[in-house]
C-alpha positions in Angstrom: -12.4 100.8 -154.7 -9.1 102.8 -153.1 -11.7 103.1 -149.4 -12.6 99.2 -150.0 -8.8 98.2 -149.7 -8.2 100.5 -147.0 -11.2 99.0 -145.3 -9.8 95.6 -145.5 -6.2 96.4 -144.6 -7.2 98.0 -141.5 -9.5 94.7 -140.6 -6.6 92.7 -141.7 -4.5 94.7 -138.8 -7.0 94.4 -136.2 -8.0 90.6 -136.9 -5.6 89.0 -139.1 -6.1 87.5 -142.2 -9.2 85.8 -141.6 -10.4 89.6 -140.5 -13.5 89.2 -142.8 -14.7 85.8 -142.3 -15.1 86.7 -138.2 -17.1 89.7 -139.0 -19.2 87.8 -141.3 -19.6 85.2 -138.7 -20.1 87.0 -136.1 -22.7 88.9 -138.0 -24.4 85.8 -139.3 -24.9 84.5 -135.7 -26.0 87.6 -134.0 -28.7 87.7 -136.4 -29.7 84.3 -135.5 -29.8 85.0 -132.3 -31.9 88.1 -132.6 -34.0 86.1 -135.0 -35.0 83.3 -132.0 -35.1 86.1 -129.4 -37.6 87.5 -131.7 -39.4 84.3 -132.1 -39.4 83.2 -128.5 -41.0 86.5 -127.6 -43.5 86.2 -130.6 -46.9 87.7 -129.1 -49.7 85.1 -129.0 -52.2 85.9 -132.1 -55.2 88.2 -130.2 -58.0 86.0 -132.5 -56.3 82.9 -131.3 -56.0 83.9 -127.7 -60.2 84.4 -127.8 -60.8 81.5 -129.5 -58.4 79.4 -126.9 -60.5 81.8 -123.9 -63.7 81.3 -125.0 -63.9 77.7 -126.3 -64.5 75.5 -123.3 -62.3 72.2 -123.5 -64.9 69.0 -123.8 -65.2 66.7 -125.7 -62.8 66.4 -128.9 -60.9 70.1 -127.5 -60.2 68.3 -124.3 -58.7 65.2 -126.3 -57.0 66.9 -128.3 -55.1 69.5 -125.4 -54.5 66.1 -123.9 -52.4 64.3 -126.5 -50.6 68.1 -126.8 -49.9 68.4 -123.3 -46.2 66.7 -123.3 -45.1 68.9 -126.4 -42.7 71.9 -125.4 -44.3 75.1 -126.5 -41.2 76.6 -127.0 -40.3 74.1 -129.7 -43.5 74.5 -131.3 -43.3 77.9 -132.4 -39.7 76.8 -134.4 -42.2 73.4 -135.9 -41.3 75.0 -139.5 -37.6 74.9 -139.0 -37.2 72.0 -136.6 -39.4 69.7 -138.7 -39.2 68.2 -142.1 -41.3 69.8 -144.3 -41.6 66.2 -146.5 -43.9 63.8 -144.7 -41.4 60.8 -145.9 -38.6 62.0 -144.2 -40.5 63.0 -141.1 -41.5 59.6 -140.8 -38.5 58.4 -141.3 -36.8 60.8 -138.6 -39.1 59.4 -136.2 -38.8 55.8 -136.9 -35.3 56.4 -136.6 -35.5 58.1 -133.0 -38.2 55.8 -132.0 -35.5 52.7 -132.9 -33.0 54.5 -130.7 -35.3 54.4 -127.7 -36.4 58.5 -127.8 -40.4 57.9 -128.0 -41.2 61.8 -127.2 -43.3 63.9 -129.4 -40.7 66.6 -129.5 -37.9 64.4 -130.5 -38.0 65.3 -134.1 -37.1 69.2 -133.1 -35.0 68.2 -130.5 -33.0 66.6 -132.7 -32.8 69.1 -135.3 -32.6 71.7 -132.3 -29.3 70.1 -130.7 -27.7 69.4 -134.7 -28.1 73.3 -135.2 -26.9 74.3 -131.2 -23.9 72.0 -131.2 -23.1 73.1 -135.0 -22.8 76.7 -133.7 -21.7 76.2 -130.7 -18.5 74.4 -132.6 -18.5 76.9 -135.1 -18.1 79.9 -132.6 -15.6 77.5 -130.8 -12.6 77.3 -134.2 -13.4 81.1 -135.2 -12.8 81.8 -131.2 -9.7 79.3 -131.6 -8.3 80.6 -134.7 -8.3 83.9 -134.0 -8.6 84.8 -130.5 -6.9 82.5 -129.1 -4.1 82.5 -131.8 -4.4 79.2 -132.9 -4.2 80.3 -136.3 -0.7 81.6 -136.3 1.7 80.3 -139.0 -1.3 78.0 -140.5 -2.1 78.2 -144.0 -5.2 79.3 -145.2 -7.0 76.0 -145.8 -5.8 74.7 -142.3 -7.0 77.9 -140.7 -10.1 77.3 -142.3 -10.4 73.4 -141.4 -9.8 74.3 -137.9 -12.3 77.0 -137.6 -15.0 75.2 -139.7 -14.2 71.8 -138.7 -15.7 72.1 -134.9 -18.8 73.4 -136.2 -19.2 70.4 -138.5 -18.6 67.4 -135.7 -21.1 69.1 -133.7 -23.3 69.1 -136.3 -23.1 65.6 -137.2 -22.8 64.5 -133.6 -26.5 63.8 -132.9 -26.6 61.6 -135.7 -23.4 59.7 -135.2 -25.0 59.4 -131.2 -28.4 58.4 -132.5 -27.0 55.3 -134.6 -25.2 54.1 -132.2 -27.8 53.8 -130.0 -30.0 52.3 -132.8 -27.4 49.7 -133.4 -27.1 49.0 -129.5 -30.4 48.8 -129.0 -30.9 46.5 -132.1 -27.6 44.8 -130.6 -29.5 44.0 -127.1 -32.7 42.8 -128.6 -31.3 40.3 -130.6 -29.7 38.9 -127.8 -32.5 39.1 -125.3 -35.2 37.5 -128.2 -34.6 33.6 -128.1 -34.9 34.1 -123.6 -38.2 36.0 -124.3 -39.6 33.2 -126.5 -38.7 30.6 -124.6 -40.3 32.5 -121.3 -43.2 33.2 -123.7 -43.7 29.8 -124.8 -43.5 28.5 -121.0 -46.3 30.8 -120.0 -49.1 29.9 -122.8 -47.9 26.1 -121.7 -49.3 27.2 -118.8 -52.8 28.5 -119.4 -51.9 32.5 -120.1 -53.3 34.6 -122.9 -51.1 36.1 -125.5 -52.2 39.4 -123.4 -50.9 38.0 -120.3 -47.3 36.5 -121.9 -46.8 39.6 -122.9 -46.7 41.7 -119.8 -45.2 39.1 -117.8 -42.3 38.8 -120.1 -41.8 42.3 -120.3 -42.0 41.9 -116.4 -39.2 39.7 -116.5 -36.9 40.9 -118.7 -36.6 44.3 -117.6 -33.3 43.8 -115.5 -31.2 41.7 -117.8 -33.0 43.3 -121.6 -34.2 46.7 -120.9 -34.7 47.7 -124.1 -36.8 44.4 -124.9 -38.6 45.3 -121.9 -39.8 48.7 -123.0 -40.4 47.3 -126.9 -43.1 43.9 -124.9 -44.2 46.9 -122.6 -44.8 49.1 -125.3 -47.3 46.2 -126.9 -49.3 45.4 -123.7 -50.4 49.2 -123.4 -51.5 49.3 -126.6 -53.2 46.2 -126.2 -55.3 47.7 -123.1 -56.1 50.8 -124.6 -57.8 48.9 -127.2 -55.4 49.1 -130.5 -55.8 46.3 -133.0 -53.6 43.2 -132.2 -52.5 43.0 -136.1 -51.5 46.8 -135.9 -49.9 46.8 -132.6 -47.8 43.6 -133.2 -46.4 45.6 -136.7 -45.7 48.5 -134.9 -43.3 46.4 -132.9 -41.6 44.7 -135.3 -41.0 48.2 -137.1 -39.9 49.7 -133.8 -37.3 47.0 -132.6 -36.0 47.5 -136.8 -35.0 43.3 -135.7 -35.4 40.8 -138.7 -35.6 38.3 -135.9 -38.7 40.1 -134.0 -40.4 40.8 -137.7 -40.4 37.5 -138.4 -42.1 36.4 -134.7 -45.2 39.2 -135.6 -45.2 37.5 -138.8 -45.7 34.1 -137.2 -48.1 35.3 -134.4 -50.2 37.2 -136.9 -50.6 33.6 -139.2 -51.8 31.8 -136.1 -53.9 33.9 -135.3 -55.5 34.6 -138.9 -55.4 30.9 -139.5 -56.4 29.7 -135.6 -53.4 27.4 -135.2 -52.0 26.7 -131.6 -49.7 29.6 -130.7 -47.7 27.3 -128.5 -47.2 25.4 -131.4 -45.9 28.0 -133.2 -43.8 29.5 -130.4 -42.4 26.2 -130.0 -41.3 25.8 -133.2 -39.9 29.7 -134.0 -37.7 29.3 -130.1 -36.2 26.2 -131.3 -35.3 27.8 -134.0 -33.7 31.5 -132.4 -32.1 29.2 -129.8 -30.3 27.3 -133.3 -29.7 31.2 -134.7 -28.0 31.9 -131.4 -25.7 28.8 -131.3 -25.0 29.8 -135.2 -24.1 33.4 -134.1 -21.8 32.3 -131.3 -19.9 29.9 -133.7 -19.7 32.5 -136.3 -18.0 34.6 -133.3 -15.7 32.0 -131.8 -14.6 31.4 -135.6 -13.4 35.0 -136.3 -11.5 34.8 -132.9 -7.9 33.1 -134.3 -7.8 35.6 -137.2 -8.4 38.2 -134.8 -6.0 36.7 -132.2 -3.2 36.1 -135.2 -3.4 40.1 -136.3 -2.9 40.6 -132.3 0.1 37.9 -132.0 1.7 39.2 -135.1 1.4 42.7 -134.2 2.7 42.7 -130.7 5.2 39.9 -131.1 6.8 40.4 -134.4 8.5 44.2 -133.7 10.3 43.1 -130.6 11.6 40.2 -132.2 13.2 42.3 -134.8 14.3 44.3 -132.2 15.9 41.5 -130.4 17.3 40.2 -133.3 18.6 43.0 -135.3 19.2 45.4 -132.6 22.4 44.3 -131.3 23.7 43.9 -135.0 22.7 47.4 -135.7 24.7 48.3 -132.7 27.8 46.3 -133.7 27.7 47.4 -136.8 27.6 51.2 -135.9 30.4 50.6 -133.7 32.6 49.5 -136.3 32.0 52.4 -138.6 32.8 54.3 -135.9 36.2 52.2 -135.3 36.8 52.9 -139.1 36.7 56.3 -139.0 
């Protein structure tokens, strides 16, 4: 016990008081680095490697190497830890990426991958700050201890915060661009085009003012020429874009088509009424302006007022105390 104190008073010397927690740190990611050195440098599996020389890739080999050609093969040998092990929540990760516009196969891992670099990259970055650095001189404790951990949890939960924004821009930008695309839609069925064809010249079209529209409409006419079912491909969309707006559209195209009404009718009918949800939403916005603009007034125009107005009696005042005395 008597070499255990000694031990930590001489670590307290060296480091300070938080002595102990760098070791432990430093420790902790040295063997995480050795840990995905070791990984990374993983020899390939000698049964594996024959089977991979010796198998000749037709038929479903080759398909199948060519839907895993785009997938990093570093990533792949961290799958286990860079992947969800429930199903649920993978496919809930990926919906989620797929709504912020990241549509690789790899963007699971890198997700997880840049939560876990930028977490210990922030971590290393207080600890190095703390004590180092000195940062840590004359803080308590617990501020020592927010300051070192607190880097290492913003990084962390940076990717996510980043990945919701862009979900809500991109949901933000579609629900703007949807009543133009119907009414562009609807113009080109008027004029003798296939659904097939409406499609891919909308997408066409609104690539320069909707991007992320674009890609969604885009996204659909591949699908459509590779030969995916029209009921499946219109749902994938609708779950993409995460838009109640754009669910509602499959919804309708879907009915027309199961119940072989006029799609112009029904595009007709849905842009009058997004073109009426847009007028609604830009009332609703020019409504919440004077409340905003009063907060604004108020703030800015009420403290120099008292300023004006009190100030100079303030001053009077303090000048006749000082008469007084």
């Amino acid at each position: 016990m008597e070499f255990l104190n000694q031990l930590n008073d001489q670590i307290n010397q060296a480091l300070g008081p938080m002595g102990l927690i760098i070791i432990v740190g430093t420790l902790g990611v040295t063997l995480v680095a050795i840990t995905l050195v070791l990984m990374l440098r993983q020899p390939e599996d000698p049964l594996t490697k024959l089977k991979r020389t010796s198998t000749a890739p037709t038929g479903d080999n080759a398909r199948e190497k060519l839907r895993q050609s785009d997938q990093n093969a570093q990533l792949q040998k961290f799958a286990k830890f860079l992947e969800p092990e429930d199903v649920a929540e993978l496919s809930a990760k990926q919906l989620m990426l797929r709504q912020a516009g990241y549509r690789s196969r790899d963007a699971v891992r890198l997700y997880y991958f840049a939560q876990f670099a930028l977490g210990m990259l922030g971590l290393v970055g207080g600890l190095i700050y703390t004590n180092v650095l000195g940062g840590g001189e004359g803080m308590t404790t617990q501020q020592t201890m927010m300051w070192a951990i607190g880097p290492g949890a913003i990084g962390y939960y940076l990717p996510k915060y980043w990945v919701k924004r862009r979900v809500d821009s991109r949901k933000e930008e579609i629900t703007r661009g949807f009543p133009d695309a119907l009414d562009m839609m609807l113009v080109c069925v008027e004029a003798g085009q296939s659904l097939d064809q409406c499609i891919v010249r909308v997408a066409r079209e609104l690539r320069a003012s909707y991007r992320a529209l674009s890609e969604e409409f885009e996204m659909v006419a591949y699908e459509m020429k590779a030969g995916k079912d029209k009921v499946s491909v219109l749902h994938d969309m609708g779950e993409r874009c995460g838009v109640q707006d754009v669910s509602s559209f499959v919804t309708v195209l879907i009915q027309s088509a199961a119940f072989g009404t006029s799609i112009a009718d029904a595009l007709r009918v849905y842009a009058e009424e997004m073109r009426d949800k847009r007028v609604m939403r830009a009332e609703e916005a020019a409504n919440k302006l004077p409340t905003k603009m009063t907060l604004a007034t108020m703030g800015l125009t009420v403290p120099p007022l008292l300023i004006i107005l009190v100030g100079p009696s303030a001053h009077g005042i303090s000048q006749l105390g000082q008469m007084g005395n």
